[in-house]
C-alpha positions, 0 to 999 in steps of 0.5 A: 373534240375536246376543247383546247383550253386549260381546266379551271383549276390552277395547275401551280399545285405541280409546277405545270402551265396548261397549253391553250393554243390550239395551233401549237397543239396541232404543231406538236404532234405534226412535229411527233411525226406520229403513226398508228404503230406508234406507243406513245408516252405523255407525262402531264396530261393536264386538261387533255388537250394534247391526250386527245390530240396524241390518242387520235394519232397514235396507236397507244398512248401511256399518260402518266399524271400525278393531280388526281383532280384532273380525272373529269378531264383525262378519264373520258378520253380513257373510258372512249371505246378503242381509245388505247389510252393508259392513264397512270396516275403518280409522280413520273419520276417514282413510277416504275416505268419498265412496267409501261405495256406496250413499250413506248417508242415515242415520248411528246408531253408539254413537261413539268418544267420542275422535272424535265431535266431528269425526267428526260435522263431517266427515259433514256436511260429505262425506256431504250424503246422510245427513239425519239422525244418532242417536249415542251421545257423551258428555254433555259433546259432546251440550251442546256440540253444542246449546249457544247462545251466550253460554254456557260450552259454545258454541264451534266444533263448536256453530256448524258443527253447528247451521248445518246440523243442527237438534240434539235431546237425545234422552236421557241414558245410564247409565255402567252399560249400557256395558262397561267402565263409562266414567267420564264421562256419556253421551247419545244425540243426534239430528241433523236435517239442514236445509241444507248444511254451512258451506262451507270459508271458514266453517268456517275463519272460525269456527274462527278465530274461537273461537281466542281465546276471551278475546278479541274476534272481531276480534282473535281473527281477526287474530291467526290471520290476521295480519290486521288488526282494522278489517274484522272491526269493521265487519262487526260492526257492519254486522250490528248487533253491538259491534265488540268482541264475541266469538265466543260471542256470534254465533249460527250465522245471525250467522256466516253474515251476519258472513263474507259482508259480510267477503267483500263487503268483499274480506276472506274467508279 
């Protein structure tokens, strides 16, 4: 087995922190829960490490990496005979990920952390294929993407993820096990797949919504929408809510009640 630790070159080029704890390898792909049927998606392959811990337990793995200097790490696990691993190299969030065969089903990576929110938004939303994620973010993300309304970190990413993933903490993360040391706290996180994503007219609505975050939803949608206040103030209170309420106060359900009487009324996006 290839060693645990980071290559010698700095990952900082990519915003990207090396896992070196070999435990805490192991403990992400007990935590993947993975099997031979198993079509598995990395994104920032790094120095290898967990690749070749996620290509030993699954029975295809795609790892999308955009710095090119760490091909002396990831092309060995790639060339290993009946190794089933695809390596892409290019930016995660521009390749066409529709493309990726076979379909992934699951999704483990210790993520880029200047990418990880809409990373994570667009899986869901292109690859319906994976029912669940375990993956390395920073601790601010994880208590966003679990936060409930009303309080400080609910926003968009918590709506869009929440109305199609159930989101579990599954642990927090020491800054010492990542090389270079990061200067913010981690966590590993665990999503579950329970429906579709929020289709495109949702995802915008909700967008929208959050836009103006000191304002009412109403008038947060007109001024995005250069609309006006009365629709969004009736569908409010056609789902029992103020019509002066803001967004951090709907649940993900309330969204999806909230834009559906809006569209009956001839006022979707």
């Amino acid at each position: 087995m290839r060693g645990a630790g980071p290559p010698a070159r700095s990952p900082r080029r990519f915003g990207q922190n090396f896992l070196a704890d070999p435990n805490l390898l192991d403990a992400i792909v007990r935590e993947a829960a993975l099997n031979p049927e198993d079509v598995v998606l990395e994104v920032g392959g790094g120095g290898g490490a967990l690749t070749e811990r996620l290509a030993s337990a699954a029975g295809w793995l795609h790892v999308i990496e955009i710095d090119e200097r760490l091909r002396d790490e990831l092309e060995p696990l790639a060339d290993e005979p009946g190794g089933g691993v695809n390596l892409v190299w290019g930016d995660a969030m521009k390749v066409d990920l529709t493309r990726l065969a076979p379909a992934p089903t699951k999704m483990v990576a210790n993520l880029p952390y200047s990418i990880a929110t809409p990373l994570l938004i667009r899986t869901i939303a292109e690859l319906p294929s994976v029912e669940s994620w375990v993956v390395m973010v920073q601790r601010e993300i994880a208590d966003r993407l679990r936060s409930q309304p009303g309080t400080r970190e609910y926003g968009s990413p918590s709506v869009l993820v929440q109305l199609a993933c159930e989101v579990t903490m599954l642990r927090t993360v020491d800054p010492a096990v990542f090389v270079p040391r990061p200067r913010v706290e981690s966590a590993l996180v665990g999503l579950r797949r329970k429906s579709d994503a929020a289709g495109d007219d949702l995802a915008a609505l909700v967008r929208l919504a959050f836009a103006h975050r000191r304002k009412s939803l109403a008038r947060s949608l007109e001024l995005g929408r250069a609309g006006s206040l009365e629709p969004a103030r009736i569908a409010l209170k056609s789902i029992g809510k103020p019509p002066d309420a803001r967004a951090e106060t709907l649940s993900p359900q309330d969204f999806e009640a909230f834009a559906k009487v809006l569209a009956e009324h001839g006022d979707s996006l």
